[in-house]
N, C-alpha and C positions, 0 to 999 in steps of 0.2 A: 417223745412220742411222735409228734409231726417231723414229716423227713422235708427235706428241701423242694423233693417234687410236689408233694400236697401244700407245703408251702405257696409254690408258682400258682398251683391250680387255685387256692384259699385268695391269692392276692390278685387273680386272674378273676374271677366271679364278683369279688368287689370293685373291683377298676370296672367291669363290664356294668354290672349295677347304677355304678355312680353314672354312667356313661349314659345310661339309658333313664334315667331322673332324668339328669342336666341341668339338676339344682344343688346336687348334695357338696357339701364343705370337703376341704381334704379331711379337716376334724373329723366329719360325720364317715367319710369314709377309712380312717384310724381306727375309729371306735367299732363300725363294724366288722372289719378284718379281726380284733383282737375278739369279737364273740364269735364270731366264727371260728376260730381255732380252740377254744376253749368249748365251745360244743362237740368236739372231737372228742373231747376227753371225758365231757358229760354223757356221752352217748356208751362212750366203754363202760361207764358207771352204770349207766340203765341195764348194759346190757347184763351183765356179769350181774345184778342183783334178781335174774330172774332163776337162775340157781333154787334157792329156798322155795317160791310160789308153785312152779313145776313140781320140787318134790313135793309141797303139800298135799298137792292133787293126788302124785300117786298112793298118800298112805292115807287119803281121803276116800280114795277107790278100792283099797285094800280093806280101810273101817266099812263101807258100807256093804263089802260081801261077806265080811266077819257076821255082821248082823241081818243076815236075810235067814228070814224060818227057812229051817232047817237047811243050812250048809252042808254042802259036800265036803269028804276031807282034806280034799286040795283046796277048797275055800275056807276051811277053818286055820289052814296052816298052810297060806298062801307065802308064795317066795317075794320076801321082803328087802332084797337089798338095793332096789333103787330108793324105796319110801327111805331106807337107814344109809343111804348115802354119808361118806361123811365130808364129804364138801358144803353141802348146805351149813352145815354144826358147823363146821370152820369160820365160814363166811359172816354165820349169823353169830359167833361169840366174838368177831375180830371189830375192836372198839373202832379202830380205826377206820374200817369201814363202814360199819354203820354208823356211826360221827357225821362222815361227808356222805349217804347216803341218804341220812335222815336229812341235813340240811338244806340236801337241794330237792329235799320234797317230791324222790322219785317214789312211785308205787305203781305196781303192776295190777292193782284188783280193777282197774277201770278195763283191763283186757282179759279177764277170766277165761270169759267164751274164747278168747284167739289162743290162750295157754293150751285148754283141755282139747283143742283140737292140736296143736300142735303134738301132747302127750298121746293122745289117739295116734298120730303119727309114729311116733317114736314106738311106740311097744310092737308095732307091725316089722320094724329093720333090722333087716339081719345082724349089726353090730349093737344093739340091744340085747337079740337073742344071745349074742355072744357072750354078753357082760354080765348079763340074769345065770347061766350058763355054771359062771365061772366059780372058781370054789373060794371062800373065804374074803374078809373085807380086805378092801388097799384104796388108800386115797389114789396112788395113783391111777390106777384102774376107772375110780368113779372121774376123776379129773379126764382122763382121756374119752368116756360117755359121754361128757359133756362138751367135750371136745367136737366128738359128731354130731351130737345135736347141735350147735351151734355154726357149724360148715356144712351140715344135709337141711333142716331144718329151719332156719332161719334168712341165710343168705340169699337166697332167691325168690324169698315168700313177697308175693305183690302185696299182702296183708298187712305183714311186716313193715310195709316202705308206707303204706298208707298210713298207717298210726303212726310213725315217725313223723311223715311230712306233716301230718295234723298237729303233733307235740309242738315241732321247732322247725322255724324255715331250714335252717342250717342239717338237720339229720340227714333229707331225704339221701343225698349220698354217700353218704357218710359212714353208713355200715359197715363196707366189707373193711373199709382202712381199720372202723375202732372194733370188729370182730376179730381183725389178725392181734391184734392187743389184747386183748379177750384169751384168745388162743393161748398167748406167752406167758401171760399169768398163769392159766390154769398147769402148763405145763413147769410153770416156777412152784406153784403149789405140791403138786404133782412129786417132787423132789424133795417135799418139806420146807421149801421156805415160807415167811412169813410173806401174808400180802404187803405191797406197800402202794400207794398213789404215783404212778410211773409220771415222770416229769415232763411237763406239755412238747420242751422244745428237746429235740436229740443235741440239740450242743450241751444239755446240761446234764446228762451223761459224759462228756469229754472232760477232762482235767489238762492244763497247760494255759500257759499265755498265748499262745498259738490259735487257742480253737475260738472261731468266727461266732459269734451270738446268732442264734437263729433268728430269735424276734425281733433282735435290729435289722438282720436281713432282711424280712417281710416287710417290715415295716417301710425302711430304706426304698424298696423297691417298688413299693404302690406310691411313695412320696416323688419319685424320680420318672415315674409314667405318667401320674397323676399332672402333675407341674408342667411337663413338656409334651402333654397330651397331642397338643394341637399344633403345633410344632413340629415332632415325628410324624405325624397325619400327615402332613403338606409333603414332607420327604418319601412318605410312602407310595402316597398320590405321583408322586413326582417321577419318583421309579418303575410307574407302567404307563407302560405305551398306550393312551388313549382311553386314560382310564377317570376318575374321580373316587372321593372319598364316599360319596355315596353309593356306588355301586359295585364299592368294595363291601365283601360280608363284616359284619359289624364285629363278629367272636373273629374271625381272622385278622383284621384290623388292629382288635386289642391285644392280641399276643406277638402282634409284631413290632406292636407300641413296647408290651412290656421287654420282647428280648431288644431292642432297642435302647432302650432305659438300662437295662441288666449289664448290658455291654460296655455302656458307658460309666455309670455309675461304679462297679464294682470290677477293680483293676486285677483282682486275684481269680477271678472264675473266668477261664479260657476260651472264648469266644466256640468253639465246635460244642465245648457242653452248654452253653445257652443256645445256642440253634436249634443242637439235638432235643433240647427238652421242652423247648416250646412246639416245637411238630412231634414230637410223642403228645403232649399234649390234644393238640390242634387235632390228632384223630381220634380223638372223644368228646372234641367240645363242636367240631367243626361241620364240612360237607365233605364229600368223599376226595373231593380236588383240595382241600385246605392244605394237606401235608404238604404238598407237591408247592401251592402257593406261598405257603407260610417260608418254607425251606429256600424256595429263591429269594421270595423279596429281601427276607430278611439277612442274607448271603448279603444282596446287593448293597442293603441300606448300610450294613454295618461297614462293609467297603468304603463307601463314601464318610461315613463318618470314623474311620481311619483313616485316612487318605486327610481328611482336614483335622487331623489331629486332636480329636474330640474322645479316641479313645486311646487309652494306653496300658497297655497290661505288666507288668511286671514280673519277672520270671518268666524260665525260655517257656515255649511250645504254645504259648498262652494265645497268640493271635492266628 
């Protein structure tokens, strides 16, 4: 599920963390990297169980115009195929997920009011009208409505990030990553497959003796920045003209620490793609000049720490 770059950015926000304590343990910062990545996964769970509560709403709004004195005949025999979706039935007979669903004690009825407006939402969108529209049931069909609801409706909701951030420090941005997983299942369902609990790290998706452990990579990498924190600092320092650690920005500092640590530590990842991915990075985490900073220092530092033989890559192209 976690790819390499969420990786960086995962072991980046806790080196920064730890950095801004000034007291925490490498322990305590292990321990938090490994819940942070695991709330990735918990947040795909939250998300993908709002399936069911949604539709109940709708056949909730359906029973209560069935029963108003005297109905019209398009209220007595109103069109039902969102309320009979059968994604919801899927989701809610599949043991498996509601096993680790119930366990981790997610439930949506504390956000009701932000459901029924979001469902307010959705009946007004043209790919609603489309799918209300259409003729006969198909999971696929209902899988691809939720699809949209979950990419128009939810993604950019400020509401949405605030009830997250209130859940778990780790959701607030977390979203869009465990939405695009969101997305894959429904379209695996979509196909007829059975759900399954997608596996935290993408190396475990890979088969061969060849393929690299994600989590020892993460882990490896916060332990190898962490350690020579201060260290790579004075090297950094060292490489502007007239500069100090303090008046260097603190989030540029730390991803210059970690492609530092990256470069050294890990002999198989080619020095251009740890550059490049800490200044992709660096323009999300950063100032508008970070890219541009990140990109040279971190050019310069790894020179020098080639040049004394601190790093050494294996296999061509690699330096």
């Amino acid at each position: 599920m976690l790819n390499r770059r969420i990786l960086r950015i995962k072991v980046f926000k806790t080196l920064y963390s730890s950095e801004l304590k000034g007291n925490s343990s490498l322990a305590e910062a292990e321990a938090q990297l490994e819940s942070s990545c695991e709330a990735t996964r918990d947040l795909y769970l939250f998300m993908l169980g709002v399936v069911s509560p949604l539709t109940a709403i709708a056949a909730e709004k359906i029973a209560a115009v069935r029963n108003k004195f005297n109905p019209t005949e398009d209220e007595r025999n109103p069109n039902t195929r969102f309320a009979d979706n059968a994604l919801a039935g899927l989701l809610d007979s599949d043991p498996d997920f509601q096993k680790i669903y119930k366990k981790k004690k997610f439930s949506w009825e504390p956000y009701d009011l932000f459901l029924r407006k979001i469902y307010a939402s959705v009946i007004t969108k043209e790919y609603y009208a489309r799918y209300m529209a259409s003729s006969g049931p198909s999971l696929k069909e209902d899988c691809l409505l939720f699809r949209h609801i979950f990419e128009e409706e939810f993604t950019d909701s400020e509401e949405m990030s605030q009830i997250l951030e209130s859940m778990s420090i780790y959701w607030g941005e977390d979203l869009p990553y465990s939405l695009t997983y969101v997305c894959k299942t429904l379209d695996s369902l979509g196909k007829g497959n059975r759900w399954s609990l997608p596996p935290l790290y993408l190396s475990e998706t890979r088969k061969g003796d060849d393929t690299e452990d994600d989590k020892l990579f993460a882990r490896n990498l916060l332990r190898a920045a962490y350690l020579n924190y201060g260290k790579y600092g004075e090297i950094v320092a060292g490489s502007v003209s007239n500069w100090d650690n303090d008046r260097i920005v603190s989030t540029d500092m730390c991803l210059i620490i970690l492609g530092m640590a990256e470069a050294v530590a890990f002999p198989t990842i080619p020095v251009k793609v740890t550059i490049n991915e800490y200044v992709e990075i660096s323009k999300y985490f950063g100032t508008p000049k970070s890219k541009l900073f990140v990109n040279g220092i971190l050019d310069r530092t790894i020179q020098r720490l080639s040049s004394e033989g601190k790093i050494t890559k294996s296999g061509k192209g690699l330096l």
